[in-house]
N, C-alpha and C positions, 0 to 999 in steps of 0.2 A: 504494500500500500504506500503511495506517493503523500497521504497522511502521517505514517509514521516516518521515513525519509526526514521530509522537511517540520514535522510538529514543534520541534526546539527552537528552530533558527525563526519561525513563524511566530511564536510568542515572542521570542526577544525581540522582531522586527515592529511587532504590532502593540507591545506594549512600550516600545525607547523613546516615549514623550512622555511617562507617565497615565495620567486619566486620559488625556489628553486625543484619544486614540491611535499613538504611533506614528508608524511612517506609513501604513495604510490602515484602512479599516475590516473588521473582518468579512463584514458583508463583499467586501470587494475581491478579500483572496478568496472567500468561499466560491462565490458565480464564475470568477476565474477557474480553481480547479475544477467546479464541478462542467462548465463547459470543454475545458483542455480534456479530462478524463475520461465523459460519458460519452463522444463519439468511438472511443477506441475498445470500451468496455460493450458496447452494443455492436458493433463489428465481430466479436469475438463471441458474445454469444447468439449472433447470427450465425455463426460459421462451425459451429459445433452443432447448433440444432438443426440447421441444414443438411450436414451430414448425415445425422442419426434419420432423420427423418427418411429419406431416401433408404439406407442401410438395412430398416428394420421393416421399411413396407408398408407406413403409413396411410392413410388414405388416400385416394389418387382424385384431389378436388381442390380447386385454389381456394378458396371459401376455407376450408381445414385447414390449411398448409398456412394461411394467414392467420387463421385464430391459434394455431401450435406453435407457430412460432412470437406472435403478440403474447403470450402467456409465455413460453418459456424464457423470452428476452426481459420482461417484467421481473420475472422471479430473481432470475440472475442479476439484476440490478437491483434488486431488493435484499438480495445477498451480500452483495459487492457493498453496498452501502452502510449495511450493518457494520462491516469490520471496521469502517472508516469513523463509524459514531463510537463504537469502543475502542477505537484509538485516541478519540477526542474526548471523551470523558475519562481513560482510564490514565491513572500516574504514567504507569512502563506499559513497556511490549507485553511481558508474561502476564497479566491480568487481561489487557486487551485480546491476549490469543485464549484466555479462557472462557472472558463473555462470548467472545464468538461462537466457541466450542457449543457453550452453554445455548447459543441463538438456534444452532444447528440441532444439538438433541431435541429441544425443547417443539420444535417446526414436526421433529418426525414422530415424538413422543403422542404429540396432539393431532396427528393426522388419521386419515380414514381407514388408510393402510395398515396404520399397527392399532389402534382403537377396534375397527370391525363397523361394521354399519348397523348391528345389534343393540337392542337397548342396554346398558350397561346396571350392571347393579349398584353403581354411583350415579345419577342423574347428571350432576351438577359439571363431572367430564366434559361429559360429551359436551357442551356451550364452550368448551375452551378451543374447541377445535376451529372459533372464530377468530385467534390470534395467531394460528397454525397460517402462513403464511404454503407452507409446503400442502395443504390440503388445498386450502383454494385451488393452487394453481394446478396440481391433480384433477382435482373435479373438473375445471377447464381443458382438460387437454382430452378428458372421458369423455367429456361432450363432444369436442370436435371431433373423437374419431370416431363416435358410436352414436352418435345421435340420428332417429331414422337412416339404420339404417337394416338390411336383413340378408342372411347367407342360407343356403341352400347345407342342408345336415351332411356333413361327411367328415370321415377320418383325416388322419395329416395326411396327405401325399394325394388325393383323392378333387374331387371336382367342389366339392362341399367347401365353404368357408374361403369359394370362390380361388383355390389354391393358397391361401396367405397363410403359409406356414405358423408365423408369427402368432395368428390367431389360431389357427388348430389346433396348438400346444396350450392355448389355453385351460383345454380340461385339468391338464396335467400340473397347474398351478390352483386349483381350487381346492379349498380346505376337505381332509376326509372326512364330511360327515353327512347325515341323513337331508340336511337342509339345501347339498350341492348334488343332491345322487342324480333327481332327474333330470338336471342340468346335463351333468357331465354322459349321462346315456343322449340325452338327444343330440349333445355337438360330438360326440363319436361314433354314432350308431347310422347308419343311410337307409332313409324312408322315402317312400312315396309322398309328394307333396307335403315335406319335412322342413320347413323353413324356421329361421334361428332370428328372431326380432331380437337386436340387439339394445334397445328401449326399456326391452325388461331387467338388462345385466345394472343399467343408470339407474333403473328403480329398485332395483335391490339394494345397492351403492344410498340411495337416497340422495341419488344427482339431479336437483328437477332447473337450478340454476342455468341458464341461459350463458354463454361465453362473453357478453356484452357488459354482461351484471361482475365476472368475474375480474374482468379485464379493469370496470369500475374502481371495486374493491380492490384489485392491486395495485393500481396508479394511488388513491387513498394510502394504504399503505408503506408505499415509495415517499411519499409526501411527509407522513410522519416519522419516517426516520430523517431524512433530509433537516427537517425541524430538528428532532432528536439531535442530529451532529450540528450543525448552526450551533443552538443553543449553547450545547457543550462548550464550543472552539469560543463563543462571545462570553462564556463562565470563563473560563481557563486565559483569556485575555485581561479581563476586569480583576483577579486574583493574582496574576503579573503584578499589573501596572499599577494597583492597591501597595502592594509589596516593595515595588520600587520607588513609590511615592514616600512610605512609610520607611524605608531607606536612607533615603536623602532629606529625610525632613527629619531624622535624628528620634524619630518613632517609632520605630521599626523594632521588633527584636528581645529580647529579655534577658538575663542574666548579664554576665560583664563586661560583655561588648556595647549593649544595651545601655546601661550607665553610664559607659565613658564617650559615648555618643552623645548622650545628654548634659554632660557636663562640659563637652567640649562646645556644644550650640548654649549651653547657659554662658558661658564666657564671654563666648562671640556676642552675643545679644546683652550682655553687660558693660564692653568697654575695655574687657578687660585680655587680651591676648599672651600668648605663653611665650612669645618671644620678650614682650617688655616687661612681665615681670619677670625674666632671667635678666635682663639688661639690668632692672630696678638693683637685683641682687646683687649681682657683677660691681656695679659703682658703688654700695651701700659698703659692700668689702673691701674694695680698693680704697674707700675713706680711711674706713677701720683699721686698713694695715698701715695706711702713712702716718696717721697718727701715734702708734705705736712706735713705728721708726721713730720716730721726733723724738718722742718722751723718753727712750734709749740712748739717745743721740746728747741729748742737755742732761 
């Protein structure tokens, strides 16, 4: 992260006037970076989900291919952004690599995928799976590829499931139990006028969201973390320039440094400076000694 890189030199730069806000303001290196960064960051996860997309057999609809890829470039920049806000809120690197860690269980924790789409015998979970930034974008990309749509019943290798391997393996990822049995006999078994609505796999999932509605809620999202690291980086600016005002104004600080900073500004502000009374000294003793001489001398 080009966050942690430059975060030191950044505070020093943005707070070297004191309150005063620096030699720039933060607002102005934020839109800075976040425009220098976010073309090369959305390039990149263009070019990853473009691939996969292709690779794995996707749908074959530009309508799909835009909403899978508007959802998977979202997510990634909602990723990407996160590390930058615990880089700006956290002291060091090692706590910043832990919120992250921490962003990422927390996304998979509360998702559809390890939750289950069943009612839970905690209630109050499953509503957490509205922070799950990793479920939304899930349920979105469920939609685009399975939304009306229906395959013809057959094994892998077979005419069924219209040849797409991809999906014909799907039996072989469904949970073993009574709840998936006649699932998994219809998309392996080949019938006569056997057709697979794929509508029913979303309503099981409890996917009724719309890609428009998800795409919403992830820009939302994006939005509040961006806030999130702002805020941070314009905290961590004002607790600088607090510090170095409080510094230089002989306020700053406690124990013995702290005291001879203040007694060094009580001086100044009295009249009274360390140079003349060493000089006051100096001549008060060079009186003292000639008088001496004298009085030895007669």
């Amino acid at each position: 992260s080009l966050f942690t890189a430059d975060k030191r030199f950044f505070l020093l730069e943005a707070s070297a006037r004191g309150g005063g806000g620096g030699l720039y303001a933060a607002s102005a290196y934020y839109a800075a970076k976040v425009t220098a960064t976010a073309p090369l960051n959305i390039a990149i996860a263009l070019t990853f989900d473009w691939i996969g997309y292709g690779m794995i057999g996707m749908r074959h609809s530009v309508l799909a291919a835009v909403q899978n890829t508007t959802v998977a470039v979202l997510m990634s920049l909602i990723s990407l952004q996160f590390v930058q806000a615990a880089v700006a809120f956290s002291p060091n690197q090692d706590l910043a690599f832990c919120a992250s860690v921490g962003f990422v269980v927390l996304n998979i924790l509360l998702s559809t995928q390890f939750l289950g789409s069943f009612k839970l015998s905690i209630p109050w979970i499953g509503h957490l799976r509205a922070i799950s930034a990793l479920d939304h974008s899930w349920r979105g990309l469920m939609w685009a590829e399975f939304h009306n749509r229906a395959f013809e019943c057959g094994p892998v290798g077979s005419g069924g499931m219209l040849g797409i391997d991809a999906l014909g393996l799907l039996p072989q990822f469904l949970p073993d139990n009574r709840n998936f049995a006649m699932i998994r006999v219809g998309m392996t078994q080949q019938y006569n006028n056997c057709v697979v609505d794929t509508n029913a796999l979303l309503s099981n999932f409890d996917i009724h969201v719309p890609v428009a509605t998800t795409v919403g809620f992830l820009f939302a999202y994006l939005a509040v973390v961006h806030v999130m690291t702002y805020l941070a980086l314009w905290n961590a600016v004002a607790g600088k320039s607090t510090g170095s005002t409080g510094s230089s104004g002989g306020n700053g600080g406690g124990g013995l440094l702290g005291r001879l900073r203040k007694a060094l500004y009580a001086g100044r502000e009295g009249g009274i400076r360390p140079s003349s009374v060493s000089a006051g000294s100096d001549a008060k003793g060079s009186e003292a000694a000639h008088g001496a001489l004298t009085h030895t001398g007669q």
